[in-house]
Backbone bond lengths (Angstrom), bond angles and torsions (degrees), N, CA, C in turn:
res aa  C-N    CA-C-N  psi(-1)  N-CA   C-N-CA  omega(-1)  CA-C   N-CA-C  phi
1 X - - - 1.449 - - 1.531 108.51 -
2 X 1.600 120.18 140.83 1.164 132.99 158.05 1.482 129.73 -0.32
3 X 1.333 162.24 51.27 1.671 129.06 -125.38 1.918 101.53 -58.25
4 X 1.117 97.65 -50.02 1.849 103.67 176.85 1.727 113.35 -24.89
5 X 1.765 82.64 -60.49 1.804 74.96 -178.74 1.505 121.53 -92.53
6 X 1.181 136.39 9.59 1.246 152.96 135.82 1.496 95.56 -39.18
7 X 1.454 123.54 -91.38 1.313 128.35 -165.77 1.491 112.44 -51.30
8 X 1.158 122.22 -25.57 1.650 132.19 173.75 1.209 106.17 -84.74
9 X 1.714 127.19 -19.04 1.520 104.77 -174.24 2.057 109.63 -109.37
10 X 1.833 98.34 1.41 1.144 116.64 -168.17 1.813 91.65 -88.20
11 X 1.066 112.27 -49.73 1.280 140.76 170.50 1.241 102.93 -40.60
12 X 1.624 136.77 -64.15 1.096 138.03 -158.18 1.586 112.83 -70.31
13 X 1.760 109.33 -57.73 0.909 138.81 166.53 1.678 121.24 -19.49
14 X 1.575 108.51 -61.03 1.270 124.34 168.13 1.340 111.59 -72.39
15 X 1.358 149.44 -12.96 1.193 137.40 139.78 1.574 126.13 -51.34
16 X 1.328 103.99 -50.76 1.511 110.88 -167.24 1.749 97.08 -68.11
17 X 1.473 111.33 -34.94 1.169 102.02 -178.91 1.863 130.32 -85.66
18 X 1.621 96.17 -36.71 1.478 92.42 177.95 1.671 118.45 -99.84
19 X 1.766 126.28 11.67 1.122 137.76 159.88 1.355 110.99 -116.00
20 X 0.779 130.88 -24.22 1.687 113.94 -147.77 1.945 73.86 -109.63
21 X 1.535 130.64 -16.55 1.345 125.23 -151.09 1.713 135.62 38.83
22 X 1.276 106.83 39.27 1.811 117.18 -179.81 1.590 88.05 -98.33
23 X 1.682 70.61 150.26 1.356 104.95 -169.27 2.007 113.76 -78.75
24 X 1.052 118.76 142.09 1.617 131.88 179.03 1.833 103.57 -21.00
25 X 1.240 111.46 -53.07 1.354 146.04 -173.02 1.774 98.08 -64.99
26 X 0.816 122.20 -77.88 1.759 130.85 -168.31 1.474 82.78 -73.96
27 X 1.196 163.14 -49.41 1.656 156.60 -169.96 1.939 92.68 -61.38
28 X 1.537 115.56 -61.87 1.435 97.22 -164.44 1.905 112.14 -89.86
29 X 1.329 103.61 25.64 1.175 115.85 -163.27 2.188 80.91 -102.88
30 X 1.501 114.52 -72.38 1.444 135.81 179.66 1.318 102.38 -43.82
31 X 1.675 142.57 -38.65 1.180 144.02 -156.34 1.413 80.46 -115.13
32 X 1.038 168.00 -62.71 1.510 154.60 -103.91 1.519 121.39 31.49
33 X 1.418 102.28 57.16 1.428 105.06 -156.64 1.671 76.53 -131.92
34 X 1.790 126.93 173.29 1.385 146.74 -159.29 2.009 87.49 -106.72
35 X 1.526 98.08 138.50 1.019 116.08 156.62 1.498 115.38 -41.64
36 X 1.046 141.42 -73.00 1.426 153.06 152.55 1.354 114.49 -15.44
37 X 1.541 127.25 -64.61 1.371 126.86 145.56 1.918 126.72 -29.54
38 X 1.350 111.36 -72.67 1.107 99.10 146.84 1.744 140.04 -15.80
39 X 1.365 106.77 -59.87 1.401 111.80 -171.71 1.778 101.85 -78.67
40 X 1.428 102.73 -39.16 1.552 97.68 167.49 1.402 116.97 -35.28
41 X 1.815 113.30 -72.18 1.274 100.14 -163.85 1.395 133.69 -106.03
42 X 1.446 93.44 32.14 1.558 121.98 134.58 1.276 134.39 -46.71
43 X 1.340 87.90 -50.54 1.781 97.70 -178.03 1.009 125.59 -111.64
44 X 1.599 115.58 9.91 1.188 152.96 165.81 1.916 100.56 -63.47
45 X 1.298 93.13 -70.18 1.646 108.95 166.39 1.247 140.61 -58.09
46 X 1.336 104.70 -26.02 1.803 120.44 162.02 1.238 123.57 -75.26
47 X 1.559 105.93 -18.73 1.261 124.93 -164.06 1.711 105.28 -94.78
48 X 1.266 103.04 -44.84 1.761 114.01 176.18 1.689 109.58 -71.61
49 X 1.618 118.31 -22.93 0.961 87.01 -159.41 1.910 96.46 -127.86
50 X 1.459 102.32 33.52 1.481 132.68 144.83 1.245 118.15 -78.33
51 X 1.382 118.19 -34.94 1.332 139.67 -163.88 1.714 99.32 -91.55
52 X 1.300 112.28 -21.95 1.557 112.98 -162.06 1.591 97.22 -91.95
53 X 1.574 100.50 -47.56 1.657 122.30 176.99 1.189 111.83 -39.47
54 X 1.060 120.07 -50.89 1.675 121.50 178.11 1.330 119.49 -79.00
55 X 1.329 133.96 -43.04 1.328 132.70 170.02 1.755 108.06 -39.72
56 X 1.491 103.43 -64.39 1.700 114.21 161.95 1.374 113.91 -27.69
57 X 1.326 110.74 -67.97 1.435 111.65 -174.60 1.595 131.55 -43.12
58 X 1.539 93.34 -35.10 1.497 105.20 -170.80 1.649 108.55 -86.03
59 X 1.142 98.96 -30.23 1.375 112.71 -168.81 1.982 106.91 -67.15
60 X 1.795 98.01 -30.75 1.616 100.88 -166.19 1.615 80.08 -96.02
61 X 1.547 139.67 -18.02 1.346 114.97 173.07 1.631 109.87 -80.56
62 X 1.035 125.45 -22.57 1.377 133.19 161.53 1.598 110.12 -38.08
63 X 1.591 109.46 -78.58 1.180 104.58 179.89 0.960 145.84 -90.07
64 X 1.789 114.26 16.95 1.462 150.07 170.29 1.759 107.52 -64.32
65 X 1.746 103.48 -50.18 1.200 131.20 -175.21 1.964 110.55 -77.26
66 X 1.333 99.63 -18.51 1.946 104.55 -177.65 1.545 92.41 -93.13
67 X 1.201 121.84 -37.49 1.383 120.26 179.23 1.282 123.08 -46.12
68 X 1.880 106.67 -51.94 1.256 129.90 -165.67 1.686 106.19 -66.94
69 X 1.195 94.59 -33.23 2.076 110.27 179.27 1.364 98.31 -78.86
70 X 1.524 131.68 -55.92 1.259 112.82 167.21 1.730 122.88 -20.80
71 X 1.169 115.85 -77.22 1.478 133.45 -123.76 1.556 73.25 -96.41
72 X 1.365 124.25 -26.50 1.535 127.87 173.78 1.561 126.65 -39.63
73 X 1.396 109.43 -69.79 1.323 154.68 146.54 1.550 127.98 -28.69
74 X 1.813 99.44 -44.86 1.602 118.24 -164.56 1.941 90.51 -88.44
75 X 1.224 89.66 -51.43 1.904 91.24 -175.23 1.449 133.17 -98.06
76 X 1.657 100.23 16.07 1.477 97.00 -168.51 1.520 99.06 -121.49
């Protein structure tokens, strides 16, 4: 498959499902795409953006921790 429309139909998918709240069934029914598909890139998306969550995380404990040395340094 396409990667574009992969990312556009992974993309879509997780809208219809975690905003709009339709069900697995009415998503591969609207796309003409397989229930199974559906659930793929579902978890396709939970999966990337678990993966995104943590990069974030480290990055704001990173500079949570440069801050703390700042203000360390600046006033002591």
């Amino acid at each position: 498959m396409n990667q574009g429309l992969h990312y556009y139909l992974k993309r879509r998918v997780f809208k219809l499902s975690r905003i709009d709240n339709r069900s697995t069934k009415e998503i591969s029914q609207q796309l003409n795409i397989s229930e199974k598909a559906v659930e793929y890139h579902i978890t396709q998306s939970l999966k990337s953006m678990r993966f995104s969550s943590k990069g974030i995380l480290l990055l704001l404990t990173f500079l949570f921790f440069q801050i703390l040395n700042f203000f360390h340094f600046s006033l002591g």
